[in-house]
C-alpha positions as CSV (number, residue, x, y, z in Angstrom):
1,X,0.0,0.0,0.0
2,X,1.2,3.7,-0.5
3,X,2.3,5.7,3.0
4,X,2.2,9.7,3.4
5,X,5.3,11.3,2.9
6,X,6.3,14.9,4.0
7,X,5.8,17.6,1.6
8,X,9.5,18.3,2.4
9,X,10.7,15.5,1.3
10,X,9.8,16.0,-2.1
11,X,10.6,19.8,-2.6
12,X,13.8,19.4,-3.1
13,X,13.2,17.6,-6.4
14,X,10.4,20.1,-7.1
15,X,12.9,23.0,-6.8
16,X,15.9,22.1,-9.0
17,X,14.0,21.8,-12.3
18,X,15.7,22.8,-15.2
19,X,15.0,25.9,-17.4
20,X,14.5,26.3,-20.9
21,X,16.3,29.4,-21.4
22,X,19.7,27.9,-20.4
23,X,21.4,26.8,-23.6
24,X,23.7,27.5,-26.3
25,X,24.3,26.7,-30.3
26,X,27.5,26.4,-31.4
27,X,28.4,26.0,-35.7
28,X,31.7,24.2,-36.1
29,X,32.7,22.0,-38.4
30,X,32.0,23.3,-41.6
31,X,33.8,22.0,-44.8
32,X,36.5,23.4,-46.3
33,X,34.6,24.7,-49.7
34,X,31.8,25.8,-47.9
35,X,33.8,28.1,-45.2
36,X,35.1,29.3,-48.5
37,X,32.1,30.4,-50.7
38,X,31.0,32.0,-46.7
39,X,34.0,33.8,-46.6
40,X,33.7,35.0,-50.4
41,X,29.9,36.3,-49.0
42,X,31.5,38.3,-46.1
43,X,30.8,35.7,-43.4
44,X,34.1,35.0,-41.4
45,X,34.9,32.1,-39.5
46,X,34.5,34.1,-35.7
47,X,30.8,34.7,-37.2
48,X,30.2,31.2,-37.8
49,X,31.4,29.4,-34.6
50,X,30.5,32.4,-32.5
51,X,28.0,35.1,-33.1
52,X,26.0,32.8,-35.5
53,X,24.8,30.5,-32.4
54,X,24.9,33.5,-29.9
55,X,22.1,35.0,-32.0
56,X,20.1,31.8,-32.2
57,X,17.1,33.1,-29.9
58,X,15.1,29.9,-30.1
59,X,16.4,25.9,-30.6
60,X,14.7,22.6,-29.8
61,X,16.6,19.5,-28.0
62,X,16.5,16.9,-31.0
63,X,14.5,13.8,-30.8
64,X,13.9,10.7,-32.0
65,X,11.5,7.3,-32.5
66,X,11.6,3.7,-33.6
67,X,10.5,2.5,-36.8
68,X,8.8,-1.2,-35.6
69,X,7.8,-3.4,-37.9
70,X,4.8,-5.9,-37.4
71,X,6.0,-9.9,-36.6
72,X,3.0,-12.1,-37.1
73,X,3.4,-15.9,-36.0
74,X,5.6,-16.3,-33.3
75,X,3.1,-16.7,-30.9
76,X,-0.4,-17.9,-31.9
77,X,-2.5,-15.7,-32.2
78,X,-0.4,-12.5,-31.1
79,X,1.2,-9.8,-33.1
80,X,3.9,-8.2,-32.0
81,X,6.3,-4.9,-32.6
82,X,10.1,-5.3,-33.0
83,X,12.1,-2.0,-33.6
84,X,14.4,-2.2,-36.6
85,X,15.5,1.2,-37.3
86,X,16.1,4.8,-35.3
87,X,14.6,7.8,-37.4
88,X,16.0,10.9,-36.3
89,X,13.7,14.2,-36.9
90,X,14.5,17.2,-38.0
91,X,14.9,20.7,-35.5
92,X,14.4,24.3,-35.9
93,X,16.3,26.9,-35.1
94,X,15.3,30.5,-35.0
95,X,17.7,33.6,-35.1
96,X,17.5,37.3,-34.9
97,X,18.4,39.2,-37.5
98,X,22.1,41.5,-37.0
99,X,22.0,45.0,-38.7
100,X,24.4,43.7,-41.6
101,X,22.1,40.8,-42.3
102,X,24.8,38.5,-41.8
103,X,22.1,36.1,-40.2
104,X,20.5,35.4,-43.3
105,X,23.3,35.5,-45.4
106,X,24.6,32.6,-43.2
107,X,21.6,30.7,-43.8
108,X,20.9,31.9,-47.4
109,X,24.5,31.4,-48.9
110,X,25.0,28.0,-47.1
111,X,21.5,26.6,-49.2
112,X,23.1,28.5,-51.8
113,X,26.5,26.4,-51.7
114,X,24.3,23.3,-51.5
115,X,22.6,23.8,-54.9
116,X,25.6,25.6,-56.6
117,X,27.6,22.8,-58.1
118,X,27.1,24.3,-61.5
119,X,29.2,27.7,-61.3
120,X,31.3,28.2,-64.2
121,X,32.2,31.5,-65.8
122,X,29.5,30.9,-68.3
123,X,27.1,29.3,-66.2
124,X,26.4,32.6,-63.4
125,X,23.4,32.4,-60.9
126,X,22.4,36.0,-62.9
127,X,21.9,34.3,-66.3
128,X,18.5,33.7,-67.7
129,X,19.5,29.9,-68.4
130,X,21.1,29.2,-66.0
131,X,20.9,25.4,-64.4
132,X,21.3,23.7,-60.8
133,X,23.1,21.1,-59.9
134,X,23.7,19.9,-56.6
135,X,27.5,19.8,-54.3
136,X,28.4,16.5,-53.0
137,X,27.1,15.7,-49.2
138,X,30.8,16.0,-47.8
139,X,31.3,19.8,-49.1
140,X,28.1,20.9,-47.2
141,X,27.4,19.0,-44.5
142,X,28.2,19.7,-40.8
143,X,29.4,17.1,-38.4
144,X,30.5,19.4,-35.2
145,X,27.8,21.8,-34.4
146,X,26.1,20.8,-31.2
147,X,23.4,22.7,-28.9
148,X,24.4,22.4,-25.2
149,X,21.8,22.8,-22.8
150,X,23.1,24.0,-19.0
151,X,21.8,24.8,-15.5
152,X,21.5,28.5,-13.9
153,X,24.9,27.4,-11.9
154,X,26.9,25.7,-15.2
155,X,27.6,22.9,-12.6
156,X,25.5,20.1,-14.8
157,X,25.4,20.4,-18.7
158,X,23.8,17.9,-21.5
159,X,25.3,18.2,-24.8
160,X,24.0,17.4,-28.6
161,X,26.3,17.1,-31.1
162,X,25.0,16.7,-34.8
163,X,26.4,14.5,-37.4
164,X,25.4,15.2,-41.2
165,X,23.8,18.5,-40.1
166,X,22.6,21.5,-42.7
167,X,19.7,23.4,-43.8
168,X,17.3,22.1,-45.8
169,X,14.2,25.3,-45.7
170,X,14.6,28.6,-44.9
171,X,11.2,30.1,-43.8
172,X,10.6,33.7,-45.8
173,X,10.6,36.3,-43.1
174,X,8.1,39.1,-43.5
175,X,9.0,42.7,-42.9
176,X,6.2,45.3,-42.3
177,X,5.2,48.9,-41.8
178,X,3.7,48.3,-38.6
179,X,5.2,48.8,-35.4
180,X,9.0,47.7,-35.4
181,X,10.4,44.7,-34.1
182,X,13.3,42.8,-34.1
183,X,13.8,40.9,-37.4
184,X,13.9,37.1,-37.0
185,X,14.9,34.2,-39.3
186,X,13.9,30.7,-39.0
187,X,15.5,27.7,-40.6
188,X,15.0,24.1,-40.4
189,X,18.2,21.7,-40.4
190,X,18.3,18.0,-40.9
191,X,20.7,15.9,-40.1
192,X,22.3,11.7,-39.9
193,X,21.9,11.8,-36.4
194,X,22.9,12.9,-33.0
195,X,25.4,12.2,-30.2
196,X,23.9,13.0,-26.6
197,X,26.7,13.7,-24.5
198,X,30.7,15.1,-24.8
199,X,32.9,12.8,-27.2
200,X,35.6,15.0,-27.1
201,X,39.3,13.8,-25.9
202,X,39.4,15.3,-22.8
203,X,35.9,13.4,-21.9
204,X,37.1,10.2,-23.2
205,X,40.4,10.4,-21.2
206,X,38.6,10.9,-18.4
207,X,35.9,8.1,-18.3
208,X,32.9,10.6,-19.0
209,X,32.2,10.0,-22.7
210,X,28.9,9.7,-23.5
211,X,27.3,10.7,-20.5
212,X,29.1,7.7,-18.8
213,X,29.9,7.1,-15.4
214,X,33.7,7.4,-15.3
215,X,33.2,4.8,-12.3
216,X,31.6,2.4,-14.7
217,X,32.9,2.8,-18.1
218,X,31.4,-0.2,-20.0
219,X,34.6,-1.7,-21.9
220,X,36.2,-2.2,-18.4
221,X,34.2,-2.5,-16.0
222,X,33.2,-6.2,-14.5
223,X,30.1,-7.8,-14.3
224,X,30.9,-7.6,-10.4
225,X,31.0,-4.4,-10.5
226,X,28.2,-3.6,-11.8
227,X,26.1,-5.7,-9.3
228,X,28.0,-4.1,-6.9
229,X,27.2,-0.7,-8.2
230,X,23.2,-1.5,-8.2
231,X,23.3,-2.7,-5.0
232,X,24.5,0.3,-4.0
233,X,22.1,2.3,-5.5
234,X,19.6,-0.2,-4.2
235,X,20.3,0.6,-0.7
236,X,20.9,4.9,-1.2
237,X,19.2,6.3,1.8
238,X,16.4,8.2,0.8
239,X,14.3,10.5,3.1
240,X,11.1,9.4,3.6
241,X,8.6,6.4,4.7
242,X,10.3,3.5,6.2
243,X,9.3,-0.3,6.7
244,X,8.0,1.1,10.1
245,X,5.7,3.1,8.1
246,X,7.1,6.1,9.8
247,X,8.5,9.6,8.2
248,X,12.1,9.3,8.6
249,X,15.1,7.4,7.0
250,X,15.0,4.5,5.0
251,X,16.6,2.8,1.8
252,X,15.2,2.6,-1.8
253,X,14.7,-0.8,-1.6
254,X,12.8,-0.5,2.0
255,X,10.8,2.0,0.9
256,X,10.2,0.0,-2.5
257,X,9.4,-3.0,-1.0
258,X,7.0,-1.2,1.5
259,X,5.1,0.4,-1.1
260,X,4.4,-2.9,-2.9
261,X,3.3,-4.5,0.5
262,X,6.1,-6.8,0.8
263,X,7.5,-6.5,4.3
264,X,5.3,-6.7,7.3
């Protein structure tokens, strides 16, 4: 059966909540030819990896689902889902607008780049016949820009890292004669998929790749160890309803157990 617990006992959980407004984007990684035709369009590397994510004024945390398939026949009677594949969705990022427009150019001269395989001297974007053709995937896509969400203290952080990323639409932003506001541009990036968590060499060397316990890192710890390590965690202390069925001090597993009725 379920016991009371103290109001207090849950408000520290209640309290520590994290915020939405706590993040940052950061654009790295960009091939060679396409930091190229940027810098040709007035867009310097020190824009890219750090005013270009500064100004991003809106992001999502990326997500992602299963693709099951139906199995019919293993069991008489019963169908069941098995996963075979992990479909990655796409995010949206939205950015205000700088006073030289070097925003949009960003985002306009990258989809540019994309569908600009065709320059030649006698081929120019200007011409009335001129043609598309499309740049190989490696010359445009982006393997290191991550978003990295963080607390109000910057003690605990949860990182993104995006592999295949670039921009697939940019969303036509409408100017007006009303009353001013600050000019926004919205773009929608797709990518391979994701990494949650630092993969970087410092994390690695220190056991914390991946959101890993550095404690626990999979390729060396034993199987010992791990029981040891969930027995541990087993018998935490916790605050709140014992086996006695009192407000105090117990263990997860007492208060667990007590829940479900199985100690007298």
């Amino acid at each position: 059966m379920v016991r009371p617990r103290k109001i207090s006992d849950f408000k520290p959980t209640f309290t520590n909540l994290a915020q939405t407004s706590h993040y940052q984007v950061f654009f790295a990684g960009l091939p060679l030819m396409l930091r190229q035709h940027l810098r040709v369009r007035g867009l310097n590397g020190r824009f890219i990896s750090e005013t270009a994510g500064l100004l991003c004024n809106s992001a999502v945390l990326p997500g992602s689902r299963l693709a099951t398939a139906d199995i019919v026949g293993n069991h008489h009677g019963v169908i069941e889902k098995m996963a075979h594949s992990r479909l990655f969705t796409q995010i949206q990022l939205e950015f205000y607008v700088d006073n030289e427009y070097k925003t949009l150019k960003f985002l306009e001269h990258w989809m540019e780049f994309i569908a600009n395989g065709s320059t030649s001297r006698d081929n120019r974007q200007s011409n009335k016949d001129y043609y598309v053709r499309m740049e190989y995937p490696h010359t445009y896509k982006c393997d290191e820009t991550k978003i990295v969400k963080f607390d109000r203290d910057y003690n605990e952080e949860l990182e993104y890292k995006f592999i295949g990323l670039f921009p697939i639409d940019l969303t036509s932003t409408q100017v007006k004669y009303e009353q001013s506001q600050v000019l926004k541009a919205t773009a929608t990036f797709s990518f391979d998929r994701y990494l949650m968590g630092k993969y970087d060499s410092f994390s690695v060397a220190r056991g914390r790749s991946g959101n890993r316990d550095p404690q626990l890192v999979a390729q060396d710890a034993t199987q010992a160890e791990f029981e040891a390590a969930l027995e541990r965690d087993a018998t935490t202390p916790i605050s709140g309803t014992t086996r006695e069925g009192l407000s105090g001090s117990g263990t997860t597993r007492e208060f667990l157990l007590d829940i479900n009725g199985n100690i007298g």
